[in-house]
C-alpha positions in Angstrom: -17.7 13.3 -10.8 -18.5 9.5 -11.2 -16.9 6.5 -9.3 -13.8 5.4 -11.1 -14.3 1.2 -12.8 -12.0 -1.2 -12.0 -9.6 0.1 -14.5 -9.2 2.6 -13.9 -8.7 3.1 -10.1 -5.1 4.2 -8.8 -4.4 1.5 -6.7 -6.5 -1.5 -5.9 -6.0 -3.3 -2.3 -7.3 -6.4 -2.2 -7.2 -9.1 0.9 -3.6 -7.3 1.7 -1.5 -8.2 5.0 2.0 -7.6 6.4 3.5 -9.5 9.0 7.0 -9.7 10.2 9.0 -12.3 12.3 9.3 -11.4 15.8 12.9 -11.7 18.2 11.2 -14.2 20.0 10.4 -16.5 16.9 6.5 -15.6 17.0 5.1 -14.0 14.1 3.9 -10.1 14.4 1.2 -9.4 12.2 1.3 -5.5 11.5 -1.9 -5.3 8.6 -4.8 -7.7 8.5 -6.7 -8.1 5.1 -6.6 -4.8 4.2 -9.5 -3.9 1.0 -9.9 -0.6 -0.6 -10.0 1.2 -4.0 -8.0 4.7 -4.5 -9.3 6.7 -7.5 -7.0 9.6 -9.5 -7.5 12.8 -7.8 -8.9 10.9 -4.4 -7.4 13.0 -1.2 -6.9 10.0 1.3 -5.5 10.1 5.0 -4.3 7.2 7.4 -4.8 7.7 10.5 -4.2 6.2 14.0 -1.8 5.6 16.9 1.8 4.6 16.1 2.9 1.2 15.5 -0.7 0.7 13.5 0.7 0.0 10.5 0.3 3.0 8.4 4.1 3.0 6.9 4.0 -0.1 6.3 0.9 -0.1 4.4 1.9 2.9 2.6 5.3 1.2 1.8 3.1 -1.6 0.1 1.2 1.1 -2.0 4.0 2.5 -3.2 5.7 -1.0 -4.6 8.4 -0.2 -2.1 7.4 -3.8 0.3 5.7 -6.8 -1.1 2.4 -7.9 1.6 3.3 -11.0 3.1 -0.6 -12.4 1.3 -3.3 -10.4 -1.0 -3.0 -8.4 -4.0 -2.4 -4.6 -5.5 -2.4 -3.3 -8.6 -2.3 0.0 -10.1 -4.5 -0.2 -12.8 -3.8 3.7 -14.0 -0.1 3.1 -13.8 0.6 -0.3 -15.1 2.8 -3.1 -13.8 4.6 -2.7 -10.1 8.6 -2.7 -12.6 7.5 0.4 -14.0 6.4 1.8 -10.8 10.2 3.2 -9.5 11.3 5.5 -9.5 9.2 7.0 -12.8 5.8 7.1 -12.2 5.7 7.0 -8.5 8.0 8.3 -5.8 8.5 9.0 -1.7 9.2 12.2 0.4 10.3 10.9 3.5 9.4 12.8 6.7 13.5 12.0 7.9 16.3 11.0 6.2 15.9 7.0 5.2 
């Protein structure tokens, strides 16, 4: 099968970061120009040690958090207000 164009991907991550105020007024910056293309059908994983940011950047694929700066789009699905709850929902491992 051949590499999905730009219209067609998924979801397209773009220059995407997430940071959060910390208690002590500093700024805690939890993903850090984050760049990737998922295609239909594409079988990802995220992977790494807790607190890396994967929830969070899952969150922001799923049009559930805005990034703090850069883009996504979903190109297959159209515009992030028809996301919820039609064309794309969340399982959560514990009640939320």
């Amino acid at each position: 099968m051949g590499r999905s164009s730009r219209n067609d991907a998924l979801v397209q991550i773009k220059d995407v970061s997430k940071t959060y105020p910390a208690a002590d007024g500093q700024i805690t910056r939890v993903l850090s120009s984050i760049t990737c293309v998922i295609e239909p059908d594409a079988r990802i994983a995220l992977i790494g040690p807790s607190g890396s940011g994967k929830s969070t950047l899952l969150h922001i694929i799923g049009g559930f958090i805005p990034p703090t700066d850069g883009e996504v789009s979903w190109p297959a699905l159209g515009a992030q207000e028809d996301l919820l709850p039609e064309k794309i929902q969340a399982v959560f491992q514990a009640p939320s």
